[in-house]
N, C-alpha and C positions, 0 to 999 in steps of 0.2 A: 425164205424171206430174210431171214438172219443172215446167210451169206451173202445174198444179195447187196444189203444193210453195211456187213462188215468189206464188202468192199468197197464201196464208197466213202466209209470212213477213212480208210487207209490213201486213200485215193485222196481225199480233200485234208488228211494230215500230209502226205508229200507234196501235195501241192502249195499250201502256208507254212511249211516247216519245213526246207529245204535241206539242212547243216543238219550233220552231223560231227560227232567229234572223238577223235582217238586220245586218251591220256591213258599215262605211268600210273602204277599206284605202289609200287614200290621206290627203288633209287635209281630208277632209269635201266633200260639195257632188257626191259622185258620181251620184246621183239615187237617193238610196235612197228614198226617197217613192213616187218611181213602181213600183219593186219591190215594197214592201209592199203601196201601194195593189192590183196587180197580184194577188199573193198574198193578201190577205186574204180574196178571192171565196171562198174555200174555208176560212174560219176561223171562229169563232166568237168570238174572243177577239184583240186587239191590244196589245199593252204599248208605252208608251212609257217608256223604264227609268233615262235619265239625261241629263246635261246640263242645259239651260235655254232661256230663248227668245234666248242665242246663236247657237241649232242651229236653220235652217229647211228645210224640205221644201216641194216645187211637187209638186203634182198636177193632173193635166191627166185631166179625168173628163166625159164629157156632153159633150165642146167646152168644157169652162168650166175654168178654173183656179181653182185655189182653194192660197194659201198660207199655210203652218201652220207657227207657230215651237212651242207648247206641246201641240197638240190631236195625238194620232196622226191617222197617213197615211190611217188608214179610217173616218175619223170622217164621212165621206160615205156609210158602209152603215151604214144602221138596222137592220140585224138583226146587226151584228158588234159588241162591247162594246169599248170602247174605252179603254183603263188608262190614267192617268198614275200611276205607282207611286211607292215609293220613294226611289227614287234621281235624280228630278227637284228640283230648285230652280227655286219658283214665284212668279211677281213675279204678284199676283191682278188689277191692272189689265192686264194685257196677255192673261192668259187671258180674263176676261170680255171686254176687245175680239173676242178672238178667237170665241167664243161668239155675242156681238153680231153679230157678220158673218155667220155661221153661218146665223141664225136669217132674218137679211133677206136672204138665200139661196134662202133654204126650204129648208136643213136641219137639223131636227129633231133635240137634241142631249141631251133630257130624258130617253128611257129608254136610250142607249148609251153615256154619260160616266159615266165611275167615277174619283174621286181620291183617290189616299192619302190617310188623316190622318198619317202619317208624312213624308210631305215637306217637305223646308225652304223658307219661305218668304223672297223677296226681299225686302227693305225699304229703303226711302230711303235710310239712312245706307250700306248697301250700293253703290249706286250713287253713292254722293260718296264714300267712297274708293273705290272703283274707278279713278273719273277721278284723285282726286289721286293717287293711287301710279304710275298711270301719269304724270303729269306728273312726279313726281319719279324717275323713272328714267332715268339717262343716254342709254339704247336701250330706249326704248319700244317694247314688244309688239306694240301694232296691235290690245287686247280691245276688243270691244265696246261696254263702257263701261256695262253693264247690270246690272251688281252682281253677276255670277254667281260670280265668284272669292272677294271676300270673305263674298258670304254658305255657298258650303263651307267659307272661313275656319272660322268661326263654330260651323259645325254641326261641324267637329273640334275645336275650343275648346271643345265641349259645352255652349254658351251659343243656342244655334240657338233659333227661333221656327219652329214645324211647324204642318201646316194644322189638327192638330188644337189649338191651342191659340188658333186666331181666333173658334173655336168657343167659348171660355168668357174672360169680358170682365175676370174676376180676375187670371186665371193670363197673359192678353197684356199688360198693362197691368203687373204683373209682371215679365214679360220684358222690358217694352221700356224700364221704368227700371234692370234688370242692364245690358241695352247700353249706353243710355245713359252708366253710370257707366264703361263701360271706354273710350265711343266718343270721348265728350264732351271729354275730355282732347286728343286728338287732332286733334280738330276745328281747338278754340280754339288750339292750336299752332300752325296755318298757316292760323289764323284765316277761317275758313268758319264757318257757320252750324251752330249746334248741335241737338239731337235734341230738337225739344218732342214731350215724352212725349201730351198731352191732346191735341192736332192731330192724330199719330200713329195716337194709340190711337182717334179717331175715324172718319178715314179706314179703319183694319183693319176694324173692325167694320162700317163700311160694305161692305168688299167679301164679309165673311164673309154677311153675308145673301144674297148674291147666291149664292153657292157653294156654301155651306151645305147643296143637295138632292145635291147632287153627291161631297160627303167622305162617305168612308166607310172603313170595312178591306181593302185593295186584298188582302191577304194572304189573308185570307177568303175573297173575292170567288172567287181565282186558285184556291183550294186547293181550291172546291165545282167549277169549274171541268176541273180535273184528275182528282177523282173520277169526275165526267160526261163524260167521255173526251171534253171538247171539243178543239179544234184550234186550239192558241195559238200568235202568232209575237210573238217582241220586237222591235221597231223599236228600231234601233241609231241615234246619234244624232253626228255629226260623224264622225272618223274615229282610226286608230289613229295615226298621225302627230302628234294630237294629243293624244295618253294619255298622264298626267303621269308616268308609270312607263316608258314605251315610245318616245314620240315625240320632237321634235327640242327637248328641255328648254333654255331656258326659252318657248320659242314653243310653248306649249301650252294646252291647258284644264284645268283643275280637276278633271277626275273621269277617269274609264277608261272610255272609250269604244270596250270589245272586247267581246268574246263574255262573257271571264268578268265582266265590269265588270257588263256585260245582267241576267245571274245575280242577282248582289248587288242589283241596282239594282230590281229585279221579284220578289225573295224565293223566286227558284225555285233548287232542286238541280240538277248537272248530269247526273245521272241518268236526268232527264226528257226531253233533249236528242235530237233525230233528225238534223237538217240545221240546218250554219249556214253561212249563203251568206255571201260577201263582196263587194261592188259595187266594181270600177272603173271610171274612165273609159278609151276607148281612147289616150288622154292624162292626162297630169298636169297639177291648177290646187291653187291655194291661195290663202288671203285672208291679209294680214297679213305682220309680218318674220318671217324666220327659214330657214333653211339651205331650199336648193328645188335637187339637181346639175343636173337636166334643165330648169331654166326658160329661156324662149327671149324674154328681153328685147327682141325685135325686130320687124321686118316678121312674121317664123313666130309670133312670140306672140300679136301682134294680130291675124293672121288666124286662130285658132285661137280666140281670147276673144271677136270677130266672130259666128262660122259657128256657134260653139256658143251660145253667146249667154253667156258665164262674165260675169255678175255679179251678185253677193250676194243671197239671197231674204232676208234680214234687212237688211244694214246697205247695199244697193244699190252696194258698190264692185267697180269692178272686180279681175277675178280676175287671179292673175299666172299665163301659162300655159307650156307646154312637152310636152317626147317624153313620151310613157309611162315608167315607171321600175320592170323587173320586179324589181330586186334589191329594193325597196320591197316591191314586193307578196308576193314569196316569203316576206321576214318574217314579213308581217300573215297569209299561211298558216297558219303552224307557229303563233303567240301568239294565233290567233284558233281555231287547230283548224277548221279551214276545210273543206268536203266539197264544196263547189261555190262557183262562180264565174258572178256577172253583168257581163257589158262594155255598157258605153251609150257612145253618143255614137259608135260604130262609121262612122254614117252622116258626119259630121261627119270626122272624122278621112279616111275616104276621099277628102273632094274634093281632098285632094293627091295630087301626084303622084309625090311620096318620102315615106314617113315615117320616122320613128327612131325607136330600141326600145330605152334602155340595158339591159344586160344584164352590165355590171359596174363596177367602179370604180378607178381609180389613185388610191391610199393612202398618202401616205408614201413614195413611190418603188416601190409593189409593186399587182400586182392584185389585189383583193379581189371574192366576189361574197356580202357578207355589208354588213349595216347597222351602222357604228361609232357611239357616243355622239355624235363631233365630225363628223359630216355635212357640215358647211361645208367638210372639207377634203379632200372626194370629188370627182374630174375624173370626168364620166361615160363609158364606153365605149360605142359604139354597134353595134348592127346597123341596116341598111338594109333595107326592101321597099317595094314598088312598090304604091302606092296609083290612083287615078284610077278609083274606083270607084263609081256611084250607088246606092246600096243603101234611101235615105228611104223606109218603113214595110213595107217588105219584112218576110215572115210565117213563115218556110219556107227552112232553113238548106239546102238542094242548090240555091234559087236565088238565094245569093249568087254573085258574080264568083269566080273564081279565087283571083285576088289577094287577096281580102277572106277566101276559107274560110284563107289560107296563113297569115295575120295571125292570125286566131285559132287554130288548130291550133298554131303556134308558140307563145302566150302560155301557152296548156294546157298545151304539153311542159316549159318553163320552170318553170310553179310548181309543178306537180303533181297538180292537181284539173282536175275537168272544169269545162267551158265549159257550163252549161244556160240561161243568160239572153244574151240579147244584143238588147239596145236599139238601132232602129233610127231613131228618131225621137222627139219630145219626150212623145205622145201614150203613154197604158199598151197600146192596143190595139197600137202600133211595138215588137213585142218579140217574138223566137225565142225559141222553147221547145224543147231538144234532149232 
């Protein structure tokens, strides 16, 4: 009677709670690509909800890799639709690249790409202030330098250019003499090259023809979608450490990249909501400056950036790495509403033969096991366990080592969600399913 019972429940939760949602809980780079790629099998719908092509994902499908700064993580199943929504900022040379590659692949990307005409797109003058604001900052950031900051600028300025308007040659040509007039001032200030509007406006329209089959009403799309009781998941895009509202300000990104940011950023309620996982590494890495308690500047860091292989699927630099840091993650629990937990990199982290686990922090002269504003002036506290474990694409969590079940049982008990993913290797087939 009870199973009976319990499947019906499960059955009329997938049925009103459609979405799910993939997010970071560390500084991005956790392997959520391979998550979703993983999870899509069973979906019919993918969103990619926010960020830019700051944010890259590795998928490893076929034996083939394939990396994606703007396409979702399952844009390799033809039977799964594949969103860039809303809440993306779109530089359209670097999607069509990416398209491009796709095709001389041999994957086929004509009936499963859907793109907002709502999203903001990149533009030239974006990527030239990017780089000079960062030159003129006394402690330069470490962005990417891809224009993603100021073209959110912009779209909060309410001055934005959206994909639906490459679509009509008045209204772009329009907007790019309003930029012009507030950009142009600035330029010629620290004397850089100013915005010729006819170059410009030549170039958009060039890429908007290419794109063109692809924009459409992402809101639409999503909302026939949810009627049709299909089975959507958002790909969550860097991580909460770098949520301009949450993370370590001012070493952040431009948007919110959580659960509720996914939301906003793909036009869906959170009513619709079933499961939203969070991806860790069984260690912490991060790209760029800014506050990291647990980084291990040393021999342990580079053996750890080494064995993982931590460097940048976009900008190729290496990663700065260190212990795991639950007090981090416990956060991104509670602000992500969290109901499960992926660990990758499990395998990697084993081939030592101690590892450390901060699990609080000295603050001010007191222990704290909470995340303050000013991070930078958190001493980590540690726990120790005993690693020296081989676990590389191990399937089937009773045959992991001892040692390796105690490491995650312990991370479980700390944040408060269960453990259902755990990455045993780089490949999506390397993954426990509990």
């Amino acid at each position: 009677m009870f199973k009976e019972f319990l499947f019906y429940f499960l059955f009329f939760l997938l049925t009103i709670r459609p979405v799910d949602i993939v997010v970071g809980l560390q500084w991005g780079d956790e392997g959520k690509g391979k998550v979703v790629h993983f999870l899509s099998k069973i979906c019919t719908m993918v969103i990619r909800a926010t960020g830019g092509n700051n944010a890259g994902h590795t998928v490893v499908f076929n034996g083939q890799k394939f990396a994606v700064n703007l396409l979702p993580s399952s844009i390799t199943r033809p039977n799964v639709k594949s969103v860039i929504a809303n809440g993306v900022v779109i530089d359209p040379s670097v999607l069509i690249g990416e398209i491009s590659e796709m095709r001389k692949r041999g994957i086929r990307v004509e009936e499963n790409l859907f793109i907002s005409n709502r999203a903001h797109v990149i533009m030239p003058w974006h990527k030239t202030l990017d780089a000079l604001l960062e030159k003129a900052k006394e402690e330069p950031l470490g962005t990417t330098k891809r224009g993603i900051g100021p073209c959110f600028s912009e779209k909060s300025q309410r001055t934005g250019i959206r994909m639906m308007d490459l679509l009509d040659p008045v209204t772009l040509k329009k907007k790019i003499i309003q930029s012009a007039k507030i950009t142009n001032g600035i330029l010629q200030h620290f004397e850089y090259p100013q915005i010729d509007v006819e170059s410009v406006l030549e170039e958009y329209l060039g890429y908007a023809e290419f794109l063109k089959p692809f924009i459409c009403d992402t809101g639409a799309l999503i909302e026939t979608e949810i009627k049709n009781k299909g089975r959507i998941l958002i790909e969550g895009a860097q991580a909460i450490q770098l949520d301009i509202d949450l993370g370590t300000y001012p070493y952040v990104t431009s948007s919110n990249p959580t659960s509720p940011g996914a939301l906003v950023g793909s036009g869906i309620g959170p009513r619709f909501v079933r499961r939203v996982i969070g991806v860790i590494k069984a260690y912490t890495s991060r790209v760029g400056a800014g506050p990291f308690p647990t980084e291990q500047n040393n021999e342990t860091g580079d053996t750890i950036r080494e064995r993982g292989v931590e460097y940048g699927t976009v900008t190729k630099r290496p990663r700065r790495c260190g212990w795991l840091d639950l007090v981090l993650a416990k956060q991104a629990v509670i602000a992500n509403g969290l109901t499960e937990l992926c660990v990758n990199h499990l395998d990697t982290i084993g081939t030592f033969d101690e590892i450390k686990v901060c699990v609080a922090y000295f603050y001010h002269g007191k222990m704290i096991t909470y995340v303050p504003a000013d991070l930078e002036n958190c001493t980590p506290i540690y726990e120790t366990f005993k690693g020296g474990f081989k676990i590389r694409g191990l399937t089937k969590f009773y045959k992991l080592p001892k040692n390796a079940k105690k490491y995650i049982r312990y991370i479980e008990k700390y944040v408060g969600v269960p453990i259902r993913f755990i990455g045993t290797g780089p490949d999506e087939k390397d993954t426990i399913v509990r």
